[in-house]
N, C-alpha and C positions, 0 to 999 in steps of 0.2 A: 435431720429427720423431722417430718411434719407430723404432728397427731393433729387430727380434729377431731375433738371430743364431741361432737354434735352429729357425726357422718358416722359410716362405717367404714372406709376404710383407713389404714395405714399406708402411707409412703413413704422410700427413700430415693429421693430422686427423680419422683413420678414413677417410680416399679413397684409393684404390690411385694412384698417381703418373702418371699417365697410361692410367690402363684397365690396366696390365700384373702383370703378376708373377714376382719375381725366384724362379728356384728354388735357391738357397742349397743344396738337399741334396736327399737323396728324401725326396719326403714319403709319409707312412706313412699309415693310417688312424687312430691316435688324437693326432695333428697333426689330421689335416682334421676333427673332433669337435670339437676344441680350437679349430682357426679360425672355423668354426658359430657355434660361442657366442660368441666374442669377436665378431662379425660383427653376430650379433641381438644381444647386446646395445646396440646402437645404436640401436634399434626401440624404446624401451619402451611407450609410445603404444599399438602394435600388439599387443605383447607383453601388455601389461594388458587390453586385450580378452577375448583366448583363455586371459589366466592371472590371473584378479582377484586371487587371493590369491599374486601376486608383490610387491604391494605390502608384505607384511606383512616382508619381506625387506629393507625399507628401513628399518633400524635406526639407533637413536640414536646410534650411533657415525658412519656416514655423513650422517644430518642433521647433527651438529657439525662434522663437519668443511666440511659445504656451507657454512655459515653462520656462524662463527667459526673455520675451520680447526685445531678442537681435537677429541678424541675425547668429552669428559666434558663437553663444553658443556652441552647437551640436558639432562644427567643430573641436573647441578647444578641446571638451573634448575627443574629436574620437583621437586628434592628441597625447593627454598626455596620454592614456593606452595606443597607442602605444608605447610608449616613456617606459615606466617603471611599477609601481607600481601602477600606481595611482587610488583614491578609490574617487569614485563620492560625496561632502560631503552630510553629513545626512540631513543638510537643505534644501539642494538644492533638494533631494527627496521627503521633505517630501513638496514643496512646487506643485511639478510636480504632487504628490496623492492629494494635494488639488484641484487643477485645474484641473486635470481630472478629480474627484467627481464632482467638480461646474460645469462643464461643460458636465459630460455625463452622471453621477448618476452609478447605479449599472450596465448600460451595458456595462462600461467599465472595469467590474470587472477583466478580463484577466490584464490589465494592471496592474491595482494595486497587484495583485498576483507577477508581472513577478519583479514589484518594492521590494516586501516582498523578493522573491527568491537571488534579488540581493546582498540585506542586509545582507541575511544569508551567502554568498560568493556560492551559489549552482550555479548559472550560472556567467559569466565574463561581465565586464563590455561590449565589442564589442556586446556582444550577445544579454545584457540587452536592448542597445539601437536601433541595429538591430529589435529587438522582440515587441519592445513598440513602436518605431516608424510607421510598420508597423500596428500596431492593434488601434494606432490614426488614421492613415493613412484611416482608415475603414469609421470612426467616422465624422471627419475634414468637415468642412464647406467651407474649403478656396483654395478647388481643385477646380478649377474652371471649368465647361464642355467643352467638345472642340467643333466645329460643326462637327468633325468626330463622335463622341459619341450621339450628338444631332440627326444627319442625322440619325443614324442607330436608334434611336428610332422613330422620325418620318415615315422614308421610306425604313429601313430595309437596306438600302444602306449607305456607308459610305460619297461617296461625295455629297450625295443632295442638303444640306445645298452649299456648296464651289461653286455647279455649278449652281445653281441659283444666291449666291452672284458675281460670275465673270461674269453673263449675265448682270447685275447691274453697273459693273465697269469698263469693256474691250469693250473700240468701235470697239475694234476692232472683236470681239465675234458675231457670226453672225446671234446671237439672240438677241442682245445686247437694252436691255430696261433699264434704269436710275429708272423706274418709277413701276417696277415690282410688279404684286399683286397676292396674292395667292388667288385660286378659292375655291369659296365656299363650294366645297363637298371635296375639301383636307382637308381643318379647318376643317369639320364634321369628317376625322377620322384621322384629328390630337387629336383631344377629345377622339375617342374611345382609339388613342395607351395612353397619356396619362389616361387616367381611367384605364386601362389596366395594367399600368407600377406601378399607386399611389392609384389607388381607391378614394376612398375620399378626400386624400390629393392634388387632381389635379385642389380642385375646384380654387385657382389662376389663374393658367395657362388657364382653360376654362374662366375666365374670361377675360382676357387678349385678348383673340381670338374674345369675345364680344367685346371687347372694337374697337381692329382692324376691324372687320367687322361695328361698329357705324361709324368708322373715317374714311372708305372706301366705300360710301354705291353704287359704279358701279361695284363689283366685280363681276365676271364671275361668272356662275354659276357651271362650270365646266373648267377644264383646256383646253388648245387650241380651248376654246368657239371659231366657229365662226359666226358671226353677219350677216349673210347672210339674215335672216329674224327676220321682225319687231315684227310677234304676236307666239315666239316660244313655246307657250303655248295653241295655240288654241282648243288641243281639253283634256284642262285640265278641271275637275270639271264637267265631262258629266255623273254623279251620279245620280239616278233619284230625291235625294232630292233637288237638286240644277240646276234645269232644268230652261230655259227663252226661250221667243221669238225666242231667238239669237240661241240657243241651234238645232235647227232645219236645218239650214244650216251645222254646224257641223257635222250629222248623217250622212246627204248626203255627204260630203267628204268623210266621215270616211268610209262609204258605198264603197264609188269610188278610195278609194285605197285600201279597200280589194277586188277589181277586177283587177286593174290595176297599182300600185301603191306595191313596191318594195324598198326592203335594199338591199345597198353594204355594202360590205367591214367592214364585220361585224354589221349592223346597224347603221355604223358613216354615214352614206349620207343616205337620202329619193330621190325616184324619180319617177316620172310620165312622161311618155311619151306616147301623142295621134298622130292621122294622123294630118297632117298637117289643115284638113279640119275643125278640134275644135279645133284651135289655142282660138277662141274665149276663148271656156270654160278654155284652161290653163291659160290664163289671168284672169280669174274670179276665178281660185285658188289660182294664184299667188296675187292675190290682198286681199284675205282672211286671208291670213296666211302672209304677206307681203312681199311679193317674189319681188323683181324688174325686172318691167317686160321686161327691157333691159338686165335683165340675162337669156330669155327665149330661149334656142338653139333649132336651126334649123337646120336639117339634111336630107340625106337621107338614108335609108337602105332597106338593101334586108329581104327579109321574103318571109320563105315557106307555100303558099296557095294548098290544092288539089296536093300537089305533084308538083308541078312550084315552080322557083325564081321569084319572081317579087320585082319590086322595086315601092316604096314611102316614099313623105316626112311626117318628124315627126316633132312636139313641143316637147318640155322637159323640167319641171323642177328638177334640181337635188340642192342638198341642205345639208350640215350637220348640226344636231340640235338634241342635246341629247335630251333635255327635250321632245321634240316631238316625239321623235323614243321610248323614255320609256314611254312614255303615250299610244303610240300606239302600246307596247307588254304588256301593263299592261291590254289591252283588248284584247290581244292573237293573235297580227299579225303575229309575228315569226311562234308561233305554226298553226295556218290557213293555212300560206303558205308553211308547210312540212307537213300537211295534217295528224296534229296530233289533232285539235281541229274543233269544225262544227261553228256552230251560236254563234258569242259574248256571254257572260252570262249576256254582259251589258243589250244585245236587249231583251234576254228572261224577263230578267225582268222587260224590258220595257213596254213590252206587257203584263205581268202578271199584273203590276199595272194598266194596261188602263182601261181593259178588269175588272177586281177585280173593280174597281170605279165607273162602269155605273149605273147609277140609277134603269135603268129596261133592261131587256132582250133584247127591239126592238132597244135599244141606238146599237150606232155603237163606237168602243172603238176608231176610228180616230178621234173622234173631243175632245179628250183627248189632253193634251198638251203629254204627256208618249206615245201614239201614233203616233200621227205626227210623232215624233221624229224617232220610230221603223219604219215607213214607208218609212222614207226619208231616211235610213239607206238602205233601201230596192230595192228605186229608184234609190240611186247613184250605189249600184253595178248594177243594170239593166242597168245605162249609161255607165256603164263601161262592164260588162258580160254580157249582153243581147241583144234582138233585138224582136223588130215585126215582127214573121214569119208568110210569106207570106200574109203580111198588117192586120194580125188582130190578131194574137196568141205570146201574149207577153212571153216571154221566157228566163229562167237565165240559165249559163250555165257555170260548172267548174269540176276537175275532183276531188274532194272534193264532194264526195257521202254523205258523214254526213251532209256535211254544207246542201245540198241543200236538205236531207233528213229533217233536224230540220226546213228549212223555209216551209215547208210543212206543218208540224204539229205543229209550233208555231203560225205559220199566220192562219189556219186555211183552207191550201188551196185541193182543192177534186183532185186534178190531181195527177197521181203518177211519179216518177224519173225515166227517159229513159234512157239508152244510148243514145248518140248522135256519138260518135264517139271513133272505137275502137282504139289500138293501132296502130304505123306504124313509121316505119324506117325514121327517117330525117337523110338524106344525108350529111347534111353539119354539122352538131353537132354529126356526126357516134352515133346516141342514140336512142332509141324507146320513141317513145310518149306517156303522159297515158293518160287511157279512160278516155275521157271527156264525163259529163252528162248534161243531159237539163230537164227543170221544167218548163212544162207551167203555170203559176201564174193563168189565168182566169181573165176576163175580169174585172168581180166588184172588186177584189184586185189591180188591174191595176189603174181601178179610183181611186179608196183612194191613192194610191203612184202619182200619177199624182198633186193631190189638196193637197198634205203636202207639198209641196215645188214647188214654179213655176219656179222657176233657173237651173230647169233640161235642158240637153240637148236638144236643140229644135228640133234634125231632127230624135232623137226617141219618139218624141213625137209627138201622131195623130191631123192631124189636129183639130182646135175648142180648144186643150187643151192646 
């Protein structure tokens, strides 16, 4: 049995002790590099596959010692056929086919062939040991992996491994962390490439990665996580089986940034930005989701109304947060906002279950909790795309003809989808506008989204409510 009192695990044999792992200390990440390769190296088989020229790795010094447990064996005997005659003795073979049986059984049958050919004189001694040496070389447990071999199974890249550990050791590196920990969705396909690489032989090493994520439990969730906000999951678990109280404020966000509410830079940043004059409400966002609300920018910009520049000031929140940006295309933001998809299929079938649960016909499916929820969904895009026209005719408005075609016939609403405004040259983006359309909701759908949530925007909302 090996203990290393510096590592965390135990072995007998290279097998964890019963599936488990003893954590001895924290484990760090150039520990769990270090267990990797002591790991695969048990693979060679596998390893020679993907790395031919791992065999050239298996040096004279380990053939002798495999085979006469001396360093200079091999060495000697390369140096006396050169010299003359000389004839490897019978013992000393017939000890080498022992030890390769005990050691590799019938798949190292090549070698013991290349031992037979020897004896007969069909091949020469240089050749014989040339030829065997590399066909242990295949076999060998005692090549040990490099992290160039390591990196390139991990991350397909040869320095991954080296330039994480030199972020770890050079202050002067000017990423340079002592304390470095890998994020939790690279472990997830650190697992896939091993499974990938052993199949079921991998389950060590996935252990290994448990054991590092128990001895680490602040890992990122993802790599260059930044922690700009506190609740980067807020609108996780908005399923209708798992719906609460709480769940209702959510819809109206999630409402208010499929009006207003936008990705950069490929999805790595969220951002909202209102007139200056709902500074309020960005604070009641940013306090939601936990934005600090002395990271709220202030600005001003120009924007084209009616064919004018005019200028006013904005609030903003902007923000990177994986978790949140995949939550909010796992409900079809990306697609909404290139005008490939209409109405969430979250909200449809929010409203199928409200509506499916009322006891009797004259019930109203708003006093559903599945309701509420699709309403408030409803109402934040209205505080975000809509407006009371002309003080009494509530109105949504985007150039996503589907979407506002399915809130028509999802909601239930008798009014049909207008143009509001065709296309037209903007000057300053040299680009054509698209048609934008408008959907008057109607009065009684108007109250139900008023009474699902009172945290709506106050100045589009009528008095009394």
């Amino acid at each position: 049995m090996l203990i290393n009192k510096k590592k965390r695990v135990i072995f007998i044999k290279n097998t964890l002790i019963d599936g488990k792992i003893d954590i001895i200390s924290p484990s760090t990440t150039r520990e769990l590099f270090k267990d990797f390769c002591r790991e695969l190296q048990n693979y060679p088989l596998t390893l020679n596959e993907v790395f031919p020229y791992r065999v050239k790795r298996y040096y004279d010094t380990i053939f002798s010692m495999f085979w006469k447990n001396s360093k200079n064996y091999v060495k000697n005997v390369r140096a006396k056929i050169k010299k003359g005659q000389y004839q490897i003795p019978e013992e000393d073979l017939l000890e080498l086919e022992q030890k390769i049986k005990e050691s590799y059984g019938l798949s190292a049958s090549k070698s013991i062939e290349l031992i037979d050919l020897y004896k007969k004189r069909i091949i020469n001694g240089l050749d014989f040991l040339k030829s065997v040496k590399k066909d242990l070389g295949k076999r060998s447990k005692q090549i040990p992996v490099t992290n160039q071999e390591l990196s390139i199974i991990l991350a397909g890249t040869p320095d991954y491994v080296r330039k994480i550990l030199k972020r770890m050791r050079l202050k002067t590196d000017p990423d340079y962390n002592p304390y470095y920990k890998i994020a939790r969705s690279t472990l997830e396909r650190f697992e896939d490439q091993f499974d990938d690489l052993l199949g079921p032989q991998a389950r060590n090493l996935k252990i290994m990665i448990k054991c590092y994520i128990q001895a680490n439990p602040d890992l990122k969730e993802y790599p260059n996580q930044q922690y700009t906000i506190t609740n980067p999951y807020f609108f996780d678990n908005l399923e209708t089986d798992l719906l609460t109280a709480s769940s209702i404020p959510k819809f109206y966000w999630l409402g208010f940034l499929w009006a207003d509410g936008r990705f950069e830079n490929e999805s790595k940043k969220i951002i909202l930005k209102l007139k200056e004059g709902d500074y309020n409400h960005i604070e009641m966002f940013s306090d939601d989701i936990g934005f600090p609300r002395d990271r709220i920018k202030r600005g001003i910009e120009e924007k084209e109304v009616n064919g004018e520049f005019i200028h006013y000031g904005y609030a903003q929140v902007k923000f990177g947060c994986k978790p949140m940006a995949e939550d909010l295309n796992k409900y079809g933001f990306t697609e909404f906002k290139n005008g490939k998809t209409g109405l969430p299929q979250i909200i449809k079938d929010l409203i199928f279950k409200a509506k499916r649960s009322t006891l009797k016909p004259s019930q109203n499916y708003s006093y559903k909790l599945e309701g509420k929820c699709a309403l408030s969904f409803l109402l934040g895009f209205y505080d975000g795309d809509g407006n009371l026209r002309y003080g009494k005719y509530p109105s949504l408005y985007n150039s996503n003809r589907t979407f506002l075609d399915e809130i028509k016939t999802v909601y239930g609403i008798k009014n049909r989808v207008c143009v509001h405004s065709s296309p037209r040259f903007n000057e300053k983006t040299k680009s054509y506008t698209l048609t934008n359309y408008s959907l008057n909701i109607g009065i009684s759908i108007f109250r139900l989204m008023l009474n699902s949530f009172k945290g709506s925007m106050k100045r589009k909302r009528p008095i009394g409510y």
